[in-house]
MARBA-627318 format. One line per 5 residues: their letters; for each residue x, y, z of C-alpha. Coordinates in pm, whole numbers. Example, Ala and Ser with C-alpha at 12.3 -4.5 7.8 and 13.67 -1.06 7.14 Angstrom:
// residues 2
as = 1230 -450 780 ~ 1367 -106 714
//
This chain:
// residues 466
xxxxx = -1291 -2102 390 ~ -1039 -2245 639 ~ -1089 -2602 625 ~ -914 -2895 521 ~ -904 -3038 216
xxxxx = -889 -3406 349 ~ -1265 -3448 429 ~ -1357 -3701 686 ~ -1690 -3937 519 ~ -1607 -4171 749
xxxxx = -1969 -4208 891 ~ -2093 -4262 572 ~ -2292 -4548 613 ~ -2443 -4381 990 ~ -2536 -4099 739
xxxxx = -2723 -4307 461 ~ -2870 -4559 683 ~ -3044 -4230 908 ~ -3133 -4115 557 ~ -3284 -4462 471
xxxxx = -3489 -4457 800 ~ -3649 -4126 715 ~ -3691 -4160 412 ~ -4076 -4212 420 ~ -4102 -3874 649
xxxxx = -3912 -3686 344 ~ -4158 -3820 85 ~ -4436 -3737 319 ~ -4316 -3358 361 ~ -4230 -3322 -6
xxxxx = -4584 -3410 -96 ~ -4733 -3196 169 ~ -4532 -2909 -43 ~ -4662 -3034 -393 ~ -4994 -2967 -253
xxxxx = -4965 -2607 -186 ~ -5047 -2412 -579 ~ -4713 -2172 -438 ~ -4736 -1998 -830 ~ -4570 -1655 -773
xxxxx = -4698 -1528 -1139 ~ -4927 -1235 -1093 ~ -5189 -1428 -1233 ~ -5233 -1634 -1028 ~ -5337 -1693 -635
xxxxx = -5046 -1508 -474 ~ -5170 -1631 -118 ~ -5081 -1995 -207 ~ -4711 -1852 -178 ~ -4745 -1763 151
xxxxx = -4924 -2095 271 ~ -4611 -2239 113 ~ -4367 -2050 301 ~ -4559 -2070 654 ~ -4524 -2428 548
xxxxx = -4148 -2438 476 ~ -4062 -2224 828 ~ -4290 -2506 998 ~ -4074 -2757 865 ~ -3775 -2557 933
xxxxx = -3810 -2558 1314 ~ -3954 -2910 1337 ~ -3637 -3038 1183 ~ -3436 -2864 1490 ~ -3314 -2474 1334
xxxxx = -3305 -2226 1613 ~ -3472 -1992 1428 ~ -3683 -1916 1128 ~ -3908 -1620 996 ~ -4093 -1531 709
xxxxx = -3903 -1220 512 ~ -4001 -1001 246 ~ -3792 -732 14 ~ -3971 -422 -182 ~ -3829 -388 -526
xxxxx = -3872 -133 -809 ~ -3953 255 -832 ~ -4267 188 -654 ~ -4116 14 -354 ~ -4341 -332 -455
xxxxx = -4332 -597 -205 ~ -4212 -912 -330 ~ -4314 -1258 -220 ~ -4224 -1424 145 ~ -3873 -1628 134
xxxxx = -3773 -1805 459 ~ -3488 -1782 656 ~ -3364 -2077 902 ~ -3054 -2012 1133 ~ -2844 -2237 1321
xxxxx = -2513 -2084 1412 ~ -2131 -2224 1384 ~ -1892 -2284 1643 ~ -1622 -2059 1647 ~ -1363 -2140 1381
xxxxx = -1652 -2334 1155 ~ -1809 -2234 823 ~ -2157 -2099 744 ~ -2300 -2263 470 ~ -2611 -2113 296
xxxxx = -2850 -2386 145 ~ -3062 -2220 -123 ~ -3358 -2379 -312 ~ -3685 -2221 -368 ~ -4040 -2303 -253
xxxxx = -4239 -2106 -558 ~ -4359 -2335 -884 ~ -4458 -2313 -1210 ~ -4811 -2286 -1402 ~ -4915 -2631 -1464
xxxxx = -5015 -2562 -1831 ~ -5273 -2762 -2006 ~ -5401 -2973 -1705 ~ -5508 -3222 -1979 ~ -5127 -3349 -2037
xxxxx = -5079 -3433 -1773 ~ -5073 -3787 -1649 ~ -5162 -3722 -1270 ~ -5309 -3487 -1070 ~ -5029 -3191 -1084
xxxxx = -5056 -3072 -729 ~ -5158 -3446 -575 ~ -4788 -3621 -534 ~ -4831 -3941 -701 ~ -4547 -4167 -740
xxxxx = -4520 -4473 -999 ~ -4267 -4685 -997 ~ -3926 -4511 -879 ~ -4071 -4146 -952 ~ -4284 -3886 -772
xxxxx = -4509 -3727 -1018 ~ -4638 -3339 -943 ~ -4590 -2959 -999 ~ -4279 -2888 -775 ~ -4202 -3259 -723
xxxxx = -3838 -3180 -856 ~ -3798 -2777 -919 ~ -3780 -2702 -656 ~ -3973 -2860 -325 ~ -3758 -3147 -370
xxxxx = -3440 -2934 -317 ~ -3579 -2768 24 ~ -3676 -3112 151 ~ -3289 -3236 49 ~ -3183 -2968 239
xxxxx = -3393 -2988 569 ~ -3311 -3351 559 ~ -2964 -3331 496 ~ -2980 -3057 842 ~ -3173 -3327 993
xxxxx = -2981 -3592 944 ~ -2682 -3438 1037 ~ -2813 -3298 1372 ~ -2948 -3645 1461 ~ -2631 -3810 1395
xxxxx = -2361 -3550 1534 ~ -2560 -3422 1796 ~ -2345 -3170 1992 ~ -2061 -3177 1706 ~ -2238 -3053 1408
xxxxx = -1996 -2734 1454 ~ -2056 -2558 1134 ~ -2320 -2297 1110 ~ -2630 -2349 849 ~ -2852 -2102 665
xxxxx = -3175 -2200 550 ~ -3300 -1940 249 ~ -3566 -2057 44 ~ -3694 -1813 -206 ~ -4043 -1764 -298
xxxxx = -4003 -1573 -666 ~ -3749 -1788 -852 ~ -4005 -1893 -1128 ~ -4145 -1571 -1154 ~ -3773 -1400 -1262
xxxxx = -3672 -1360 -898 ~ -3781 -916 -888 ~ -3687 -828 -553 ~ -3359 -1077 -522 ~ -3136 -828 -541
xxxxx = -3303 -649 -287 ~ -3366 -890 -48 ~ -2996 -983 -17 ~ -2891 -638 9 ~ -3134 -579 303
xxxxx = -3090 -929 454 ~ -2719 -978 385 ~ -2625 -988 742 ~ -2827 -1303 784 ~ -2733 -1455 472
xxxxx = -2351 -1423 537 ~ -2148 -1741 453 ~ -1867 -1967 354 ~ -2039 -2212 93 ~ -2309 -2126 -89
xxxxx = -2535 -2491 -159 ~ -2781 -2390 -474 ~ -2996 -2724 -535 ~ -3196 -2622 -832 ~ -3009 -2753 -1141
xxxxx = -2978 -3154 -1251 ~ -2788 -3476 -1238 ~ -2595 -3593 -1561 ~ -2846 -3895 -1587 ~ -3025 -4120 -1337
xxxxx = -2772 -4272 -1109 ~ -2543 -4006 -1202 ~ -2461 -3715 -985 ~ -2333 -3375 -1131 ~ -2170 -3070 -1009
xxxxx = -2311 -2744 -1212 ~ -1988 -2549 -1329 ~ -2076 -2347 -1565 ~ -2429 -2139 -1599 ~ -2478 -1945 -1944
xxxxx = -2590 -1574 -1910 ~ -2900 -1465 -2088 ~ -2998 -1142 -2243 ~ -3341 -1091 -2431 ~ -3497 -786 -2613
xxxxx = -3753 -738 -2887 ~ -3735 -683 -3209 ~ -3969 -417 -3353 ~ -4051 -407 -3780 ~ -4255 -126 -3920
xxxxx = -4339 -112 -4285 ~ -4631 151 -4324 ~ -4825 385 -4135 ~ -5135 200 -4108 ~ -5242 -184 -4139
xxxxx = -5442 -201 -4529 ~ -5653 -454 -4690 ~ -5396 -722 -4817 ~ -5635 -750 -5138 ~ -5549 -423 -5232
xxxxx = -5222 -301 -5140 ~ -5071 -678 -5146 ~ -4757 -768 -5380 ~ -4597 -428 -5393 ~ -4570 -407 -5037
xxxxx = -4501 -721 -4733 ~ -4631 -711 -4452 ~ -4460 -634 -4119 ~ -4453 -968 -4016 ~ -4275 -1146 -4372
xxxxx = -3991 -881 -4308 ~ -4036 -1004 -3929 ~ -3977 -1376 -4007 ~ -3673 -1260 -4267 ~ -3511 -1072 -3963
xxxxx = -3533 -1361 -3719 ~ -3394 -1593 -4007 ~ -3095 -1389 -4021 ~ -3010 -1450 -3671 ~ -2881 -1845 -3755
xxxxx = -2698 -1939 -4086 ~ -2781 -2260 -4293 ~ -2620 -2489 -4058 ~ -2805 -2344 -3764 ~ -2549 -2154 -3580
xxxxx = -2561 -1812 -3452 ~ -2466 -1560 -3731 ~ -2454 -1255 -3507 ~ -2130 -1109 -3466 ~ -1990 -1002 -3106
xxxxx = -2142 -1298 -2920 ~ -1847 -1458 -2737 ~ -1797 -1845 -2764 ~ -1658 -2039 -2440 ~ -1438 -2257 -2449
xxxxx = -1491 -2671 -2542 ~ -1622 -2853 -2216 ~ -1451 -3183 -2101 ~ -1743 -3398 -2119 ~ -1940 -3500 -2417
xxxxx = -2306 -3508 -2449 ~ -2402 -3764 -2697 ~ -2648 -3731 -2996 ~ -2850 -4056 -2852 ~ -2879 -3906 -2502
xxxxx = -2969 -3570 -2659 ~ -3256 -3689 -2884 ~ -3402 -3886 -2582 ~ -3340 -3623 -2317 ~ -3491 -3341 -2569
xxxxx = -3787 -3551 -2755 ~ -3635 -3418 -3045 ~ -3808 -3539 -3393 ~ -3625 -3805 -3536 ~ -3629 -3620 -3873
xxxxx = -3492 -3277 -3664 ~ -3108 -3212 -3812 ~ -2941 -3121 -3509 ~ -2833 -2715 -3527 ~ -2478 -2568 -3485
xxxxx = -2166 -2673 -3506 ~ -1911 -2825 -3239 ~ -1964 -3093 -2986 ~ -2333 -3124 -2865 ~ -2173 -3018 -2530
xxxxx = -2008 -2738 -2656 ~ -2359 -2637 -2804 ~ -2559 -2623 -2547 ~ -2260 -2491 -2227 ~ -2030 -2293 -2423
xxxxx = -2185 -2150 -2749 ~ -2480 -1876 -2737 ~ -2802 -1982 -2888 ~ -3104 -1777 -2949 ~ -3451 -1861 -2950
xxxxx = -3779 -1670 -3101 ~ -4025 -1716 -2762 ~ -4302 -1425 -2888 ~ -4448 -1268 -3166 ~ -4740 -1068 -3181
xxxxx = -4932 -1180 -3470 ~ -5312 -1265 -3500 ~ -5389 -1627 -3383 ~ -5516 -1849 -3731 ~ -5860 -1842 -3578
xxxxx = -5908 -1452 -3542 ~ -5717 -1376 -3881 ~ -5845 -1094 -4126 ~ -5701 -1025 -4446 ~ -5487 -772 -4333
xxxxx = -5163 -652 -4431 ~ -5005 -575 -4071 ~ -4824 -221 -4080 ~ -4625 -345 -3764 ~ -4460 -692 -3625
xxxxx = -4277 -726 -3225 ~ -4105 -1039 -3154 ~ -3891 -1162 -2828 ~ -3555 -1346 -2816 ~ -3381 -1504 -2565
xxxxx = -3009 -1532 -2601 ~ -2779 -1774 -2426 ~ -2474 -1654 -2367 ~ -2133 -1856 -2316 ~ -1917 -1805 -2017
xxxxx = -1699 -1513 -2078 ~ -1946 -1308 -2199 ~ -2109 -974 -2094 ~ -2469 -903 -2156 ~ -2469 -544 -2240
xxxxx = -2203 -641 -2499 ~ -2452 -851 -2607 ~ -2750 -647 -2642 ~ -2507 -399 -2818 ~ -2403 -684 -3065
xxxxx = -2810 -750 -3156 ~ -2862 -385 -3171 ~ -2604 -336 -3479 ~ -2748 -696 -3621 ~ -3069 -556 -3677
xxxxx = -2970 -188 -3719 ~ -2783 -336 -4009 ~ -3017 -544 -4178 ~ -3173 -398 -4530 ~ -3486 -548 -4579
xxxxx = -3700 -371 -4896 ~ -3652 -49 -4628 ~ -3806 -141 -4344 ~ -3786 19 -4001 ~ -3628 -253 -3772
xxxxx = -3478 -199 -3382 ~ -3422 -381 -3125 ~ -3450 -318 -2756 ~ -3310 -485 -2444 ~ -3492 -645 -2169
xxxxx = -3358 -887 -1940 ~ -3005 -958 -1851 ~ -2819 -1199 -1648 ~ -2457 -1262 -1611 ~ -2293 -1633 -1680
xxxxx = -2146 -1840 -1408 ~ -1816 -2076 -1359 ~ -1731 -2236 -1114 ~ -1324 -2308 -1036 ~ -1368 -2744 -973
xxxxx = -1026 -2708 -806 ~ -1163 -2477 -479 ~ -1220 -2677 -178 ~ -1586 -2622 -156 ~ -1608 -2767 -556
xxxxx = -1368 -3102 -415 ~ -1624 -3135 -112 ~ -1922 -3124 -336 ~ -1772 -3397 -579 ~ -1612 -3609 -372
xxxxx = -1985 -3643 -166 ~ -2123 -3708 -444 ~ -1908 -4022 -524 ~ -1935 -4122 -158 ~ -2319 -4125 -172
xxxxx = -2380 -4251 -543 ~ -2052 -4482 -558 ~ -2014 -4356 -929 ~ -1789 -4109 -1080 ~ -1941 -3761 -1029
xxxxx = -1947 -3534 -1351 ~ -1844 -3182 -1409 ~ -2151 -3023 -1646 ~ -2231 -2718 -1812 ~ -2611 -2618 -1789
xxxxx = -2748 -2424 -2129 ~ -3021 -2264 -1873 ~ -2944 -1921 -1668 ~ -2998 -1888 -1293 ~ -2902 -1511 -1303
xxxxx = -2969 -1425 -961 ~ -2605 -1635 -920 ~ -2500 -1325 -1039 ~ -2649 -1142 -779 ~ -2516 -1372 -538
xxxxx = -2145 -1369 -667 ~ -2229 -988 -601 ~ -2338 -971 -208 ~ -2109 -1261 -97 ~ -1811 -1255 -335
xxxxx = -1567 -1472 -146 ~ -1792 -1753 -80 ~ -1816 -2060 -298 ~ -2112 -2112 -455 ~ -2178 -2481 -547
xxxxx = -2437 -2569 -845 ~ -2626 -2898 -715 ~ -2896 -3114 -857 ~ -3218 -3288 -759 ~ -3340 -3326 -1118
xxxxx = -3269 -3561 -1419 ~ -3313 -3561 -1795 ~ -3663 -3720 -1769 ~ -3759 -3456 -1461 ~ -3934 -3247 -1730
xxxxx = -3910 -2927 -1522 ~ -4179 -2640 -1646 ~ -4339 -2871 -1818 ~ -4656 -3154 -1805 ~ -4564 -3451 -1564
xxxxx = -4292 -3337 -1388 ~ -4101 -3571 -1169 ~ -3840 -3661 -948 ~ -3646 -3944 -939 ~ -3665 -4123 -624
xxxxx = -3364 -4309 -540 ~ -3177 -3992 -675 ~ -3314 -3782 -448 ~ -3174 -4052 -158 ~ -2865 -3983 -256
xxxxx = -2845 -3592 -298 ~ -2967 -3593 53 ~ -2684 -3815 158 ~ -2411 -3625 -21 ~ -2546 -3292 130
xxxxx = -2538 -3472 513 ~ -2181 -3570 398 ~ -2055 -3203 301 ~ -2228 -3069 581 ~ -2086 -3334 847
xxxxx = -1757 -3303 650 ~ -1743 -2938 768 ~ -1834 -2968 1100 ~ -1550 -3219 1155 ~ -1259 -3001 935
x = -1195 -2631 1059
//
């Protein structure tokens, strides 16, 4: 990227005072996208994703790109058709960047509707936050970015010089299927400089972060098989467990006494710069106050730089439908966090021999991949990593912070793949109290103010720089 590294924020206040003014009209298109059920699961109402996207590319061309279209990418043996992402142009002037502003316009199930406080697709906001499915992850990070291009083309008029990309995705929540082919088909489109992702979070309200380090993931099933049949527990009990004991001895082998991971072969990164306290950690989790915390190292190091693994299904009876039966079989899931550094088929091979090595009264146990996704750092000394921080103090007028995120966003990956000399810059829109995926998700509003402003400054920044 051949631009300087002294950035020009000099209309700073122009910038947050346009952002100010339209603020209401942000709110009011943000909510208009909370409305929209855009759940990409199979399960659900697929056409609500494509009322979302027609929705996005409206937005998209009333906020002034040239262009905008609806595209879709098959995936898999069977050629499937995955769900509509948009694409927004506006081209540079010659010698100006590209940058790509990703976010994604699919949502999550709402869960038990009962939780929650509000109405989950009815915006509501109380006090400083917006309450609603999407709200934060991730309709607030495609209105940031079509304000941020709106702001910027009000303000700079015929000098906005560098080129923007609009791609919203419509599949993140649902595992992103046909990513991989959609930038392959589409890369010509998608071809930039800097690479804007806004779907991670903030250090803490009033706090802006940069996202420099992503940990992989790689999850597979573990399979126990004790007898040939399932038998009366009344009669064959004692002598012989049941698949699922030997299940829940497996899975307790995966941590030692202290909570750490006891498999050997996972790769630990190395210690992050900032800490994460225990006080911010209890409050930010919900944690029990009785809960030991798990591990050893700083909480930081924990939850960035170490792997952790987590039991997320297990087929067993549910308490209500339970017979007295001695289950000749037991499958559970894990997901696995891996630390920077690492390599997911190294991992999977590491679980493999855990379990292949385990002697438990002689019971069959394997383990099979599944998913896999690759970790992510980000060098904070690039130019595109200075821009990003250095907007962020502008617009906040704090200190911006350098995280880790414990979470995987693999299609970065993918991404780093395709495009593998542009930067790609980790953003956020949430918070610690955002309670993404969960009931009562929200956004905090003055937050979201901000990230707008900082993205108008990096984008202004490299119109005015080549």
């Amino acid at each position: 990227m051949n631009i300087s590294p002294e950035f020009d924020f000099s209309n700073h206040p122009q910038l947050a005072q346009k952002v100010s003014d339209n603020l209401d009209i942000a709110m009011k298109r943000l909510s208009d996208l909370v409305a929209i059920p855009s759940i990409a699961w199979e399960a659900f109402d697929r056409t609500q994703v494509h009322k979302s996207a027609e929705k996005v590319k409206e937005l998209a061309l009333e906020v002034g790109f040239e262009s905008a279209e609806i595209l879709t990418a098959t995936y898999g043996q069977d050629a499937k058709e995955g769900m509509p992402a948009v694409v927004a142009h506006k081209p540079a002037k010659p010698g100006y960047p590209t940058v790509l502003l990703y976010a994604h316009h699919d949502v999550q199930p709402v869960g038990d509707e009962n939780e929650w406080e509000t109405k989950p697709f009815e915006a509501t906001q109380v006090g400083d936050r917006l309450f609603g499915r999407g709200a934060a992850d991730d309709k607030a990070g495609v209105v940031a970015h079509l304000t941020a291009f709106e702001t910027v083309k009000e303000a700079m008029g015929a000098d906005f010089n560098a080129g923007v990309t609009l791609f919203i995705e419509g599949e993140e929540e649902a595992g992103s299927p046909s990513f991989a082919s959609f930038l392959e088909t589409y890369s010509d489109k998608l071809q930039s400089d800097v690479i804007v992702v806004a779907d991670s979070a903030n250090w803490q309200k009033g706090v802006p972060a940069l996202t420099t380090s992503l940990r992989g993931v790689a999850s597979g099933e573990i399979s126990v098989r004790v007898a040939d049949h399932d038998v009366h527990s009344g009669m064959f009990g004692g002598p012989l467990l049941d698949a699922h004991t030997v299940m829940v001895r497996a899975l307790a082998s995966l941590h030692d006494s202290k909570g750490k991971v006891a498999v050997e072969g996972l790769v630990h990164g190395t210690e992050p710069e900032v800490e994460y306290t225990e006080e911010n950690f209890r409050t930010d989790s919900g944690i029990l106050n009785s809960m030991r915390l798990a591990g050893e190292g700083s909480l930081s190091s924990r939850l960035w730089t170490q792997p952790a693994i987590s039991i997320i299904g297990m087929s067993i009876a549910d308490v209500d439908k339970a017979s007295n039966t001695i289950a000749s079989r037991s499958t559970a899931k894990i997901s696995v966090r891996l630390a920077p550094g690492s390599n997911p088929q190294e991992a999977h091979h590491a679980l493999e021999k855990h379990f292949k090595n385990l002697d438990l009264w002689g019971a069959e146990i394997s383990y099979s991949a599944d998913d896999s996704g690759l970790p992510f750092s980000t060098d904070t000394s690039s130019t595109g990593a200075q821009l990003a921080l250095r907007s962020f103090e502008t617009a906040w007028g704090v200190t911006p912070v350098s995280t880790g995120l414990g979470g995987s966003i693999p299609f970065i990956a993918d991404l780093k793949e395709v495009f593998p000399t542009a930067e790609i810059l980790i953003t956020g829109i949430e918070d610690p109290d955002t309670r993404a995926h969960s009931a009562n998700e929200s956004l905090y509003v003055p937050d979201f103010e901000k990230a707008i402003v900082a993205e108008a400054l990096m984008l202004s920044a490299l119109s005015r720089n080549s």
